[in-house]
mmCIF file of the N, C-alpha and C atoms, coordinates in Angstrom:
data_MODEL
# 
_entry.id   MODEL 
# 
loop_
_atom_site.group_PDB 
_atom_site.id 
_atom_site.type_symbol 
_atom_site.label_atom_id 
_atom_site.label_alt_id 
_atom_site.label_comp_id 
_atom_site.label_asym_id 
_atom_site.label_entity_id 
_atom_site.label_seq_id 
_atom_site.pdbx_PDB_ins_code 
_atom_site.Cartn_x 
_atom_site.Cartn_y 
_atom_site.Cartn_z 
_atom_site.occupancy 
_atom_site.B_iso_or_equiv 
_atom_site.pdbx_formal_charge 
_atom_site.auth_seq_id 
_atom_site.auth_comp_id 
_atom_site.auth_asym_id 
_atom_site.auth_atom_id 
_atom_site.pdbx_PDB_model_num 
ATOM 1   N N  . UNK A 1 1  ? -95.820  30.320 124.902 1.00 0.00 ? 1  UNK A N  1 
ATOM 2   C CA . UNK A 1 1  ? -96.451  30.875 126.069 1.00 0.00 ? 1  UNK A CA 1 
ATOM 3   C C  . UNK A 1 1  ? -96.122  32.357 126.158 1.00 0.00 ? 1  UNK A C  1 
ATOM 4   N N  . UNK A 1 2  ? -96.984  33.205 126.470 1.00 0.00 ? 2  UNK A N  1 
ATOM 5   C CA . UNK A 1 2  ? -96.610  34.770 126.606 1.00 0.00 ? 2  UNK A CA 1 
ATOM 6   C C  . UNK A 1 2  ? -96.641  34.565 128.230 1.00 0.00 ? 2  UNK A C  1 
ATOM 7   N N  . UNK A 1 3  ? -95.750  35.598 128.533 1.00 0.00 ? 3  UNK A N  1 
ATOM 8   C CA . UNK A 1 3  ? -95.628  36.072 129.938 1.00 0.00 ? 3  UNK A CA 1 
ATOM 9   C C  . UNK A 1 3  ? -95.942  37.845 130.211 1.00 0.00 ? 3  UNK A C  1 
ATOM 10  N N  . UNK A 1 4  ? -96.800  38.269 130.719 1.00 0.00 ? 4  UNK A N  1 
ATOM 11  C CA . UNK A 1 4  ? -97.368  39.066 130.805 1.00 0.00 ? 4  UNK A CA 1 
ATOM 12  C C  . UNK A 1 4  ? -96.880  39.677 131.883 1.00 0.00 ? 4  UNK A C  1 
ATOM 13  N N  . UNK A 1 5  ? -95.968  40.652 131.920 1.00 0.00 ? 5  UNK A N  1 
ATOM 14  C CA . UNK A 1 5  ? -95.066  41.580 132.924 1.00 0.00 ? 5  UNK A CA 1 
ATOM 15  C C  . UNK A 1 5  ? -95.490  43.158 132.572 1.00 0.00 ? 5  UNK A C  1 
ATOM 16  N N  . UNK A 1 6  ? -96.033  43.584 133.650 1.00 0.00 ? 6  UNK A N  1 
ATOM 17  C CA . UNK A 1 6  ? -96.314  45.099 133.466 1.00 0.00 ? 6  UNK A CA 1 
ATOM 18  C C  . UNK A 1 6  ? -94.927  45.998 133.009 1.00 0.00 ? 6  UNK A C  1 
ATOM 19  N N  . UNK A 1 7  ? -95.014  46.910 131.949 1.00 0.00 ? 7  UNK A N  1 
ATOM 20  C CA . UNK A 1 7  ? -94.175  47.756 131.450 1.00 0.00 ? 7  UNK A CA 1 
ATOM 21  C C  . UNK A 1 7  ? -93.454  48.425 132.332 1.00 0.00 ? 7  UNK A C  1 
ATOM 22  N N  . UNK A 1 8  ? -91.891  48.433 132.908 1.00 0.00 ? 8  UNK A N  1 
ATOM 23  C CA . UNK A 1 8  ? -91.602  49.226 134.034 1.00 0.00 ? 8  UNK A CA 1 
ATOM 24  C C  . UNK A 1 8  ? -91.295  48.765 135.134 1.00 0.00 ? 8  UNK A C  1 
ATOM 25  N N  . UNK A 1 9  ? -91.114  47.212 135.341 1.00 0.00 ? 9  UNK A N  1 
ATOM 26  C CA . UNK A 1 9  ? -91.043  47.096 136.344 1.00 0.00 ? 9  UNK A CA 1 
ATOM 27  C C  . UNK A 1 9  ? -90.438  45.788 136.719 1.00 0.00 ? 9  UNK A C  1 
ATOM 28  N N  . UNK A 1 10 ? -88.905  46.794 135.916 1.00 0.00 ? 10 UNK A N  1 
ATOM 29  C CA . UNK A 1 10 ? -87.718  45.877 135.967 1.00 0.00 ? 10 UNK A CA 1 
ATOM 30  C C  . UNK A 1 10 ? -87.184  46.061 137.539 1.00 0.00 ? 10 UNK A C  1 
ATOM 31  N N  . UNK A 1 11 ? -87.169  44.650 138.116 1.00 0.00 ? 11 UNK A N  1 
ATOM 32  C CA . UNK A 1 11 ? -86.795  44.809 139.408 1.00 0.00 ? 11 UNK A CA 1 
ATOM 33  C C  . UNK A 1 11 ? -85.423  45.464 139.869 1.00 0.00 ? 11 UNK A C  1 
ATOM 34  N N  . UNK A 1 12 ? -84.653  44.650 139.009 1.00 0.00 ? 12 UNK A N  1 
ATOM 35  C CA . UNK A 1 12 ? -83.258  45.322 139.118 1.00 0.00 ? 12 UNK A CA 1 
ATOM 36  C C  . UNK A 1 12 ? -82.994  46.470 139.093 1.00 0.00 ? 12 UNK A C  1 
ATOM 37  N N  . UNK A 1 13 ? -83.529  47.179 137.926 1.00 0.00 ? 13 UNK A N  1 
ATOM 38  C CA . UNK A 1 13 ? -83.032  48.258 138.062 1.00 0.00 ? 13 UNK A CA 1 
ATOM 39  C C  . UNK A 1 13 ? -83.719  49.451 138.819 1.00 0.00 ? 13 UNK A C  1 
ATOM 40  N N  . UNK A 1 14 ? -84.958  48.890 139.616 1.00 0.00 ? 14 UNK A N  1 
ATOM 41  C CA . UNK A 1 14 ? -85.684  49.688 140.903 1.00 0.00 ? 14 UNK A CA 1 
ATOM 42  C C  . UNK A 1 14 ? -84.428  49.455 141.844 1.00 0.00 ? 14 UNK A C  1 
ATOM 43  N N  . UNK A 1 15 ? -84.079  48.583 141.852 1.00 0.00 ? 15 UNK A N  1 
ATOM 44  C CA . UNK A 1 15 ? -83.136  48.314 143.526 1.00 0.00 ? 15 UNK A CA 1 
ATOM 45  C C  . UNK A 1 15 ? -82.031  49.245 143.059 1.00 0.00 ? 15 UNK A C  1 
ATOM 46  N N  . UNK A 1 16 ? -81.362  48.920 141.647 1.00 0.00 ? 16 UNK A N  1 
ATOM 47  C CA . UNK A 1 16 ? -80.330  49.735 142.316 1.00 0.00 ? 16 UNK A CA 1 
ATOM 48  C C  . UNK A 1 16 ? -80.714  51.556 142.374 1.00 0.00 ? 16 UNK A C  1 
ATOM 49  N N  . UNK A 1 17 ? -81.323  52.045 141.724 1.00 0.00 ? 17 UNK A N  1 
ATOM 50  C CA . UNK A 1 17 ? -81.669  53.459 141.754 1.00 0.00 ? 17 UNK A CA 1 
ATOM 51  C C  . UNK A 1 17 ? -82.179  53.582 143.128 1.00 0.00 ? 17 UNK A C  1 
ATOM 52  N N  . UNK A 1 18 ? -82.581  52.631 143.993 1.00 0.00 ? 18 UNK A N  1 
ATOM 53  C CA . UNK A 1 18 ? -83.007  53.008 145.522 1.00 0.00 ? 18 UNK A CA 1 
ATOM 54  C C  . UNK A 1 18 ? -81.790  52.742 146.350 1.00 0.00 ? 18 UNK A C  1 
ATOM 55  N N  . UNK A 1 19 ? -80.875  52.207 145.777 1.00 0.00 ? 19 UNK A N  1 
ATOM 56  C CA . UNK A 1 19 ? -79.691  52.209 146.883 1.00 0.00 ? 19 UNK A CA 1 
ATOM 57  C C  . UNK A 1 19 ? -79.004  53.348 146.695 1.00 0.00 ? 19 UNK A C  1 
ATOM 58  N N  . UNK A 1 20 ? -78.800  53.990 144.958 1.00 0.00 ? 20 UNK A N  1 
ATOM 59  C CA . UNK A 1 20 ? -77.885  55.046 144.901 1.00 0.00 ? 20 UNK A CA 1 
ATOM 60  C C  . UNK A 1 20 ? -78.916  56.309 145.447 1.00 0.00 ? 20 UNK A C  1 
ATOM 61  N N  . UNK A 1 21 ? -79.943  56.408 145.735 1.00 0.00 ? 21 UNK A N  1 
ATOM 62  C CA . UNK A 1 21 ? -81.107  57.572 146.403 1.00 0.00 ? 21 UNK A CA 1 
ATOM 63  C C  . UNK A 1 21 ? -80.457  57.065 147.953 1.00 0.00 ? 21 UNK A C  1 
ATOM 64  N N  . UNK A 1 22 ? -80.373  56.087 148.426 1.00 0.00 ? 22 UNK A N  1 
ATOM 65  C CA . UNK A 1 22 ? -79.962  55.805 149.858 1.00 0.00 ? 22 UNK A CA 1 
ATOM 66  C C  . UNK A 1 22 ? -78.723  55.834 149.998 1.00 0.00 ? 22 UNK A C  1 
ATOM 67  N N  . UNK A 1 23 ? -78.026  56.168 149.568 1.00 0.00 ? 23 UNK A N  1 
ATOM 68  C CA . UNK A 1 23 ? -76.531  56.554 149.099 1.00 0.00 ? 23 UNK A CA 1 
ATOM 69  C C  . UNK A 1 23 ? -76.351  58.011 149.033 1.00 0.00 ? 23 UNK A C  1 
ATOM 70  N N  . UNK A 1 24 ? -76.926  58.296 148.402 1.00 0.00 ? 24 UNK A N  1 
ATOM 71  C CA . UNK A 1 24 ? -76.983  60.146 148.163 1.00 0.00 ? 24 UNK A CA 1 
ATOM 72  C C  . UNK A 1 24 ? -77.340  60.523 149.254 1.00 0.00 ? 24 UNK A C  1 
ATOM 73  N N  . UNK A 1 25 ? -78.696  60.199 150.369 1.00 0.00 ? 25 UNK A N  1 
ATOM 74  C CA . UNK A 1 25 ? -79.200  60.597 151.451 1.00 0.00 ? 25 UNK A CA 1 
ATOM 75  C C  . UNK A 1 25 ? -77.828  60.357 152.580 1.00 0.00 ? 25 UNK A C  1 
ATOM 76  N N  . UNK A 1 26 ? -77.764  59.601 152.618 1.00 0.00 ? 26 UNK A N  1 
ATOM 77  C CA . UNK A 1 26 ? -76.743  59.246 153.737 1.00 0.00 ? 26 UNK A CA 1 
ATOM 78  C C  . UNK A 1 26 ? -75.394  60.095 153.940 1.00 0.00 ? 26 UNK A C  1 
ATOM 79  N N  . UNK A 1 27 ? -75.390  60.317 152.235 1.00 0.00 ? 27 UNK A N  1 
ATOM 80  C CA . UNK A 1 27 ? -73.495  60.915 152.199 1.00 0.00 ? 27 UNK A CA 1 
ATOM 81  C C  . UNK A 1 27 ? -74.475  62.310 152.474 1.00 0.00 ? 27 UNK A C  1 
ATOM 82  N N  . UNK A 1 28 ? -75.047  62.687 151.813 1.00 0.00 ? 28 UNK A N  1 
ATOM 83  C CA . UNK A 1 28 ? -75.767  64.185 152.113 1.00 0.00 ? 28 UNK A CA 1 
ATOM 84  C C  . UNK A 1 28 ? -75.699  64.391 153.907 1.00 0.00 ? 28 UNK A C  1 
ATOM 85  N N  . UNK A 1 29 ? -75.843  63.063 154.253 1.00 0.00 ? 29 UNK A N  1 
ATOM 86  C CA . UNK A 1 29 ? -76.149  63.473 155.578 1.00 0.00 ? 29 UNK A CA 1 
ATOM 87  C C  . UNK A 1 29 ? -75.174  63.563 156.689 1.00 0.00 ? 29 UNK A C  1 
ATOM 88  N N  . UNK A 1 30 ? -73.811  62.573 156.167 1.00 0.00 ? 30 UNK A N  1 
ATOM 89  C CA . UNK A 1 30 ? -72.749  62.552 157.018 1.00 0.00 ? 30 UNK A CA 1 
ATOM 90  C C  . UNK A 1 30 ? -71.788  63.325 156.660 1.00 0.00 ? 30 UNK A C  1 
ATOM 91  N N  . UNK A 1 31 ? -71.660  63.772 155.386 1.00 0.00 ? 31 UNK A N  1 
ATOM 92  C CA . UNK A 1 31 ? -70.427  64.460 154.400 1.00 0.00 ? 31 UNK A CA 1 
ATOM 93  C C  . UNK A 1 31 ? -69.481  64.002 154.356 1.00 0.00 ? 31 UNK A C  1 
ATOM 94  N N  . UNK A 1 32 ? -69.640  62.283 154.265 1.00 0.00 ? 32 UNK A N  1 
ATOM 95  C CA . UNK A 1 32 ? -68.859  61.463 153.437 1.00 0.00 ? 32 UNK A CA 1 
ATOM 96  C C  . UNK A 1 32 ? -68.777  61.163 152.006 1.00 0.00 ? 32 UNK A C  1 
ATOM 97  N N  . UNK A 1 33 ? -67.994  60.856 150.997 1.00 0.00 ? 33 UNK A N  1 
ATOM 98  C CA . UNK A 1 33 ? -68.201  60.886 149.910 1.00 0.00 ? 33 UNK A CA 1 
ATOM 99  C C  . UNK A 1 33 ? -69.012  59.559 149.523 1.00 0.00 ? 33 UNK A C  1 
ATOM 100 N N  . UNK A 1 34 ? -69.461  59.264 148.693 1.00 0.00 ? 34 UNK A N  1 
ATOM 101 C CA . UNK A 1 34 ? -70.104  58.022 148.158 1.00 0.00 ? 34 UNK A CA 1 
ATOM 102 C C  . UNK A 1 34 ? -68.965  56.856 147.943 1.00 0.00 ? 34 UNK A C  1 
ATOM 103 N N  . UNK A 1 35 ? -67.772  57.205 147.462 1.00 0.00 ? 35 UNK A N  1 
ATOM 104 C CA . UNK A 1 35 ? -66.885  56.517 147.036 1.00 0.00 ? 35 UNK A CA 1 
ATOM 105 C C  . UNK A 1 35 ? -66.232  56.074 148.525 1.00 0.00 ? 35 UNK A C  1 
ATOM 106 N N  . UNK A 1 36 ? -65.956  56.730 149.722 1.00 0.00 ? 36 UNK A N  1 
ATOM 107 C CA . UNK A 1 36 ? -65.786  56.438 151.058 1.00 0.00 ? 36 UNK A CA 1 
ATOM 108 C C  . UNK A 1 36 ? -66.550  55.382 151.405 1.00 0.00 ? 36 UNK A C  1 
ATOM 109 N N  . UNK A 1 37 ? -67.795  56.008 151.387 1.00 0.00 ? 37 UNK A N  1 
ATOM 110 C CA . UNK A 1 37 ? -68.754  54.699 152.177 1.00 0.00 ? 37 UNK A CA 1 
ATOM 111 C C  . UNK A 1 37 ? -68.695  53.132 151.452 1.00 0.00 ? 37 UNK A C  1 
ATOM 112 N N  . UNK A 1 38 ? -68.974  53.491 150.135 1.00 0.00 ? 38 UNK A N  1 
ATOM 113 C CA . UNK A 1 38 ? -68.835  52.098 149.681 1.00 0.00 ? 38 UNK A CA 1 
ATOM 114 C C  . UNK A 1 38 ? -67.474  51.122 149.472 1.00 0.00 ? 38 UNK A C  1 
ATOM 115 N N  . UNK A 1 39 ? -66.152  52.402 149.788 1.00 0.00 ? 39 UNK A N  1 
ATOM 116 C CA . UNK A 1 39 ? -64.811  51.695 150.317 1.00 0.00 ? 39 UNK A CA 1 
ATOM 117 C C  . UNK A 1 39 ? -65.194  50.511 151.570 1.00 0.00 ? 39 UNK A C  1 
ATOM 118 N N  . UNK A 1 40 ? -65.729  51.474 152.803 1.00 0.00 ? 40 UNK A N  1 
ATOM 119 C CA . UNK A 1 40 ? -65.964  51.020 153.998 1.00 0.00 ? 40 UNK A CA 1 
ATOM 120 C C  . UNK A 1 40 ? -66.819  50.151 153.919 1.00 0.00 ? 40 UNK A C  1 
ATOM 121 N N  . UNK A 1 41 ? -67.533  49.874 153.546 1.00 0.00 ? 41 UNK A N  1 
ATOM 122 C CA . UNK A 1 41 ? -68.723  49.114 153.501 1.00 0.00 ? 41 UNK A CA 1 
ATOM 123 C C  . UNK A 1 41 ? -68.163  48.129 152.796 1.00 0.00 ? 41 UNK A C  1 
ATOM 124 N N  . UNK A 1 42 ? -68.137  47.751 151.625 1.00 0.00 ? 42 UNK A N  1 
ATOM 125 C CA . UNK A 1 42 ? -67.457  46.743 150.680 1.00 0.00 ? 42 UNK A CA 1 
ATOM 126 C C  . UNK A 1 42 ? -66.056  46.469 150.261 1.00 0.00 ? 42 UNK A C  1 
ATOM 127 N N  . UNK A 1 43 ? -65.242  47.621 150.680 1.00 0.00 ? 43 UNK A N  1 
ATOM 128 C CA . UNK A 1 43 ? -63.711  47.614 150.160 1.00 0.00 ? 43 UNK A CA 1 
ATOM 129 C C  . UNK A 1 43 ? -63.607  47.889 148.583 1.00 0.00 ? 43 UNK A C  1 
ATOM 130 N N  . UNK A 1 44 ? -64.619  48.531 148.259 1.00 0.00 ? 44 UNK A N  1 
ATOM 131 C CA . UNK A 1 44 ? -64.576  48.706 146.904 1.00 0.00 ? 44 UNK A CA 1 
ATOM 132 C C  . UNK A 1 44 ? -64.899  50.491 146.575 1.00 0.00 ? 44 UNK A C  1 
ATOM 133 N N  . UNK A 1 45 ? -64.482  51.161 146.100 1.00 0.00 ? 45 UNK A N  1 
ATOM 134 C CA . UNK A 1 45 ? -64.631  52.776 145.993 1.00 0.00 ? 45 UNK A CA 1 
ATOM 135 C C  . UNK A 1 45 ? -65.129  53.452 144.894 1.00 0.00 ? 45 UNK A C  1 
ATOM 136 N N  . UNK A 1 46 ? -64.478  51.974 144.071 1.00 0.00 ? 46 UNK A N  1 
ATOM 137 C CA . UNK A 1 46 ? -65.213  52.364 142.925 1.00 0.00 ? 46 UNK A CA 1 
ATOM 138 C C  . UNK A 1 46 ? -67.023  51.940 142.430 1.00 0.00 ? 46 UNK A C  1 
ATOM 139 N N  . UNK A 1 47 ? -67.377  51.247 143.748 1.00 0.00 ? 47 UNK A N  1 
ATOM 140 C CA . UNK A 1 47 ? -68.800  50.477 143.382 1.00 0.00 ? 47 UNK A CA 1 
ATOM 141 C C  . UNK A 1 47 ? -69.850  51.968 143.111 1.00 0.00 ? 47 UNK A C  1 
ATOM 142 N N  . UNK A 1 48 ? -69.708  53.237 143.694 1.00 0.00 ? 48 UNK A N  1 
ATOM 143 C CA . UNK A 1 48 ? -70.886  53.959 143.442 1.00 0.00 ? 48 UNK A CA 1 
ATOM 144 C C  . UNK A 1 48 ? -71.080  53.961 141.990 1.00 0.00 ? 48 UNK A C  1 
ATOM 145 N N  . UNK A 1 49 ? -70.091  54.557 141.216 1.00 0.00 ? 49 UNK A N  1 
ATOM 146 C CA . UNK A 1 49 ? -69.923  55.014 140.144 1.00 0.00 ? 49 UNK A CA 1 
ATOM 147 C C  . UNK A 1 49 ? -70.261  53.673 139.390 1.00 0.00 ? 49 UNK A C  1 
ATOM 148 N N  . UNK A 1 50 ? -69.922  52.629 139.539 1.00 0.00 ? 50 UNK A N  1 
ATOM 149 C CA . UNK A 1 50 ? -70.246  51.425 138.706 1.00 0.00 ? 50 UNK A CA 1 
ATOM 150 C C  . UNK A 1 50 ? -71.520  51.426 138.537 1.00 0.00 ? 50 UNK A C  1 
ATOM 151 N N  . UNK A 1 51 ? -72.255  51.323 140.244 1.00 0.00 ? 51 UNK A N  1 
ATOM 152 C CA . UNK A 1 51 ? -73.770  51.252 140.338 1.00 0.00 ? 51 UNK A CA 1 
ATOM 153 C C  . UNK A 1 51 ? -74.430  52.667 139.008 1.00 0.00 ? 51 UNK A C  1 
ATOM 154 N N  . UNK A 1 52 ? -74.203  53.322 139.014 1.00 0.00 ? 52 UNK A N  1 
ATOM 155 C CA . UNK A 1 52 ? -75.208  54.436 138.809 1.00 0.00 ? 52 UNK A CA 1 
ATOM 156 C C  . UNK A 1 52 ? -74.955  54.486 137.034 1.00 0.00 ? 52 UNK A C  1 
ATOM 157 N N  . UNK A 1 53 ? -73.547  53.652 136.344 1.00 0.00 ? 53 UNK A N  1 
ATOM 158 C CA . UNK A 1 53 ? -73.196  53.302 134.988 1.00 0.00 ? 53 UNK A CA 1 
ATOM 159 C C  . UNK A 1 53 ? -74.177  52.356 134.658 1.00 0.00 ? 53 UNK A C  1 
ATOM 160 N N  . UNK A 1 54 ? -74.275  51.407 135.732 1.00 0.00 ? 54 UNK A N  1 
ATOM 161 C CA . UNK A 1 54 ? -75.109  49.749 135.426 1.00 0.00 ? 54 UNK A CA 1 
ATOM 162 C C  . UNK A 1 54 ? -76.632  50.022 135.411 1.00 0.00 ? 54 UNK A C  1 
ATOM 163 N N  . UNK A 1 55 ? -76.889  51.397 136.190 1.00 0.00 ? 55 UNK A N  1 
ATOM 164 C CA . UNK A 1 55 ? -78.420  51.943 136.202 1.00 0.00 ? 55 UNK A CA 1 
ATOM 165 C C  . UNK A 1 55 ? -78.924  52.620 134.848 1.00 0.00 ? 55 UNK A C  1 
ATOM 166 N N  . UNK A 1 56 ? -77.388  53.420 134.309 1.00 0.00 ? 56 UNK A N  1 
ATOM 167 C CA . UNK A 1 56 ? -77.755  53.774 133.307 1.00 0.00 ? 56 UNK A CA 1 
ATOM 168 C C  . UNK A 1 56 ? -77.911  52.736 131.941 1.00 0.00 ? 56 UNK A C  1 
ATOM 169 N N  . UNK A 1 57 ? -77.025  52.136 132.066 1.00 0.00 ? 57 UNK A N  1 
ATOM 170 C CA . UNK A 1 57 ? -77.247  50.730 131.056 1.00 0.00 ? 57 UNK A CA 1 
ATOM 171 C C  . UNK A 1 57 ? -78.679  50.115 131.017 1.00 0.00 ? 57 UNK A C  1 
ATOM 172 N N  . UNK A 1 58 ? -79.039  49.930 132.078 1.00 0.00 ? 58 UNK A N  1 
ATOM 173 C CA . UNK A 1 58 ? -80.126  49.357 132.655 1.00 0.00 ? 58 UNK A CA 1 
ATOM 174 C C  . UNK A 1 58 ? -81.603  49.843 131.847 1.00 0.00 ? 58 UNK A C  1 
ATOM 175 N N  . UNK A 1 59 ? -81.176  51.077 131.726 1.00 0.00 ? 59 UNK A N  1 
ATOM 176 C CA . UNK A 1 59 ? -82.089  52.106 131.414 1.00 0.00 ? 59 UNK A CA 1 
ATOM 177 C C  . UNK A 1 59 ? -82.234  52.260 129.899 1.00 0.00 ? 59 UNK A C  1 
ATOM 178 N N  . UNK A 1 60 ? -81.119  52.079 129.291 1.00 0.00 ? 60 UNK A N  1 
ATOM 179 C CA . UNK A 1 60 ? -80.563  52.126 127.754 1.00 0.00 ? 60 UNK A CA 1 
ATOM 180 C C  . UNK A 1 60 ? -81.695  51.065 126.918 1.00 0.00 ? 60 UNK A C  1 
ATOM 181 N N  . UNK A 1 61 ? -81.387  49.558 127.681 1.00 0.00 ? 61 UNK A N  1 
ATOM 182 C CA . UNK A 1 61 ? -81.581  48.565 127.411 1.00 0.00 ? 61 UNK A CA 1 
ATOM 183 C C  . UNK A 1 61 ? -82.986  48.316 127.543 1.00 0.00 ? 61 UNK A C  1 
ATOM 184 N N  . UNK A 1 62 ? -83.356  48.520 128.445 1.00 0.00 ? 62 UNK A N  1 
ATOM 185 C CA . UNK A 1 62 ? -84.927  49.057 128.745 1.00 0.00 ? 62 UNK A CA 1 
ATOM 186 C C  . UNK A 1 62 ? -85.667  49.096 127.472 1.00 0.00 ? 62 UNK A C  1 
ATOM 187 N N  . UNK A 1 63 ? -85.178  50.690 127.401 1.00 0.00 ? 63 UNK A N  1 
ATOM 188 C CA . UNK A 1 63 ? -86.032  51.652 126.400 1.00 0.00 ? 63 UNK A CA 1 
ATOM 189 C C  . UNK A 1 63 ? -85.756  50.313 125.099 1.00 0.00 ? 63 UNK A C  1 
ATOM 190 N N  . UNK A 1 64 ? -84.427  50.252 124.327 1.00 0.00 ? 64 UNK A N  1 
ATOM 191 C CA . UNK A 1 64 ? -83.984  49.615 123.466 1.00 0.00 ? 64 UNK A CA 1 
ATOM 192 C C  . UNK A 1 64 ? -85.335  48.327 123.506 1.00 0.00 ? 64 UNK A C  1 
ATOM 193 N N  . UNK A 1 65 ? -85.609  47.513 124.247 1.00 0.00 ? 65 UNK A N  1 
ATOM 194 C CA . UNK A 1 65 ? -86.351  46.424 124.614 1.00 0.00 ? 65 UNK A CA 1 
ATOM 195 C C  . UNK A 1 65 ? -87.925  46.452 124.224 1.00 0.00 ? 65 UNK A C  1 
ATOM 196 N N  . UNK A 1 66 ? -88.403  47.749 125.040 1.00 0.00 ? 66 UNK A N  1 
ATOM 197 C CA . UNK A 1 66 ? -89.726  48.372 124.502 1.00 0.00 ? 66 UNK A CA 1 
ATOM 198 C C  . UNK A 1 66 ? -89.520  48.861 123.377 1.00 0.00 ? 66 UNK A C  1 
ATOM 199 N N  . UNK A 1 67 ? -88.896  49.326 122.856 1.00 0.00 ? 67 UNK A N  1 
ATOM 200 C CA . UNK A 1 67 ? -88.989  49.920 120.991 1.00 0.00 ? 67 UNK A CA 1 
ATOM 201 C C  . UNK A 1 67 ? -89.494  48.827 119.864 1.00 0.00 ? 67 UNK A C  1 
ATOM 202 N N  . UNK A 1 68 ? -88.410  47.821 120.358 1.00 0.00 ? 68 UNK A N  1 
ATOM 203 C CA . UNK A 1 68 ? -88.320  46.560 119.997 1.00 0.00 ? 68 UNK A CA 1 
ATOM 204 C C  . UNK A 1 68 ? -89.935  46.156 120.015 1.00 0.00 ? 68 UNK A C  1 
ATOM 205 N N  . UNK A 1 69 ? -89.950  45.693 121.144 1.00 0.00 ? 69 UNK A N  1 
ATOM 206 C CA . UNK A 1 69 ? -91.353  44.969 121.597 1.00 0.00 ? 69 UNK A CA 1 
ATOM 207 C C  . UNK A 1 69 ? -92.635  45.853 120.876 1.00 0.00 ? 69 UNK A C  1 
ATOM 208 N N  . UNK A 1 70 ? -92.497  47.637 120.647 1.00 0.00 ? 70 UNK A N  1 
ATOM 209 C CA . UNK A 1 70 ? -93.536  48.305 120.327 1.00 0.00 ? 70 UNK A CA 1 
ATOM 210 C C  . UNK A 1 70 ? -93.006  48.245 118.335 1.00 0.00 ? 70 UNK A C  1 
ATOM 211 N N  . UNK A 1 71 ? -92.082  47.579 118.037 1.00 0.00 ? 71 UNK A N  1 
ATOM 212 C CA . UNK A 1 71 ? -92.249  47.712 116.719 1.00 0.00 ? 71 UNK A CA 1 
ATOM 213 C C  . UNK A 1 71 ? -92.753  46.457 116.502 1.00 0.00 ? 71 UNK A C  1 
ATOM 214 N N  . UNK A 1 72 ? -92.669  45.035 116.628 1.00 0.00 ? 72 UNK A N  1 
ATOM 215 C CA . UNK A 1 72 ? -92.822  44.147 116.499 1.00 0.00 ? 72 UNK A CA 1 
ATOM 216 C C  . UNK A 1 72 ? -93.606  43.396 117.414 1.00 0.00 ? 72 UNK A C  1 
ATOM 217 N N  . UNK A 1 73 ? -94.727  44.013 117.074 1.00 0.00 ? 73 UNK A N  1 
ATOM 218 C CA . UNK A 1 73 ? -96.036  43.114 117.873 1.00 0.00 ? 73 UNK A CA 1 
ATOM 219 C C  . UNK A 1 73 ? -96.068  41.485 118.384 1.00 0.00 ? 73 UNK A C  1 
ATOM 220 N N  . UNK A 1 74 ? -96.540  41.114 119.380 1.00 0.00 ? 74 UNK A N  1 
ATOM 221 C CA . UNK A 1 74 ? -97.083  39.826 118.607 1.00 0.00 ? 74 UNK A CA 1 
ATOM 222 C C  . UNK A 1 74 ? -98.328  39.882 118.103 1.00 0.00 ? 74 UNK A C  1 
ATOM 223 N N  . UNK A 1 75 ? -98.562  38.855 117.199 1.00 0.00 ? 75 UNK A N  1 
ATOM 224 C CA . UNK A 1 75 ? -98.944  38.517 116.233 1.00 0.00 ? 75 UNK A CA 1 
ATOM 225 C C  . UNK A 1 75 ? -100.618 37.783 117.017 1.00 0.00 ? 75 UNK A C  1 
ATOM 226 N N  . UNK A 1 76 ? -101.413 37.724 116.331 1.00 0.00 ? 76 UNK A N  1 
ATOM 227 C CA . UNK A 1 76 ? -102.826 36.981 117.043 1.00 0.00 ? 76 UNK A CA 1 
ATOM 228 C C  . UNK A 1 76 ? -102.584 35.743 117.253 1.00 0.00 ? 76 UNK A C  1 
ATOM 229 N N  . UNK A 1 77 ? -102.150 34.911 116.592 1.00 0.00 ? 77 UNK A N  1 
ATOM 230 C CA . UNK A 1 77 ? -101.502 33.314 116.736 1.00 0.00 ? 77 UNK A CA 1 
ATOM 231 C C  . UNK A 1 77 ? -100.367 33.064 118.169 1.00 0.00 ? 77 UNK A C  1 
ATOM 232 N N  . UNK A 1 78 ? -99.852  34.254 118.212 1.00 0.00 ? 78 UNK A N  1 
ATOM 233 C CA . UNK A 1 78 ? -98.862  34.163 119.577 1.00 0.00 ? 78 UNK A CA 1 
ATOM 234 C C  . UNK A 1 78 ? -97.444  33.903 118.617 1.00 0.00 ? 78 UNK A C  1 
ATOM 235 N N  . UNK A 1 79 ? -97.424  34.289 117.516 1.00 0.00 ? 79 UNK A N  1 
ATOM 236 C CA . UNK A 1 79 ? -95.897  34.117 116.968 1.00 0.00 ? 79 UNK A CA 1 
ATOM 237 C C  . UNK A 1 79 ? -95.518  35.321 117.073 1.00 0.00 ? 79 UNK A C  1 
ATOM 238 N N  . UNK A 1 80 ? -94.241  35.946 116.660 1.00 0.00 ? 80 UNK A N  1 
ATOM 239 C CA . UNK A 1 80 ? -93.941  37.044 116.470 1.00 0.00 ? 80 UNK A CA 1 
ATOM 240 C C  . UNK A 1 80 ? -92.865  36.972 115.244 1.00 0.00 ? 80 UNK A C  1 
ATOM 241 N N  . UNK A 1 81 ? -91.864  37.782 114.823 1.00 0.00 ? 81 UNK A N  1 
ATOM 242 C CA . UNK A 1 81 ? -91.305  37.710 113.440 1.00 0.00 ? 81 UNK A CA 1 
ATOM 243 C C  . UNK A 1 81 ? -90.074  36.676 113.831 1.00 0.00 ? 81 UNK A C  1 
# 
């Protein structure tokens, strides 16, 4: 069975790039650090920096995925290699 998912529109990694944009806005706005808020918020200080590593991974893996997928077609039968 093929599953037919538009290019781009990995959910995950939309959410987190909109929390670290709602993250940036907020600290921009209170002149708290990122690492503060997400202390306060979660007890964790180190979560910004994780988030925005896991976005970049996210992103790595992505591309890596489509290369993949754009070297190795499927096939007219629906097989692939």
């Amino acid at each position: 069975m093929l599953f037919r998912v538009p290019i781009g529109t990995l959910r995950g990694m939309n959410s987190i790039r909109h929390i670290i944009a709602e993250l940036d806005a907020y600290c921009g706005a209170t002149g708290l650090s990122p690492a503060t808020v997400c202390n306060r918020a979660t007890n964790n200080a180190r979560l910004y920096d994780r988030l925005k590593l896991r976005a970049d991974k996210l992103d790595e893996d992505a591309e890596a995925l489509r290369r993949f997928m754009a070297d190795n077609p499927a096939k007219p039968d629906g097989v692939s290699q």
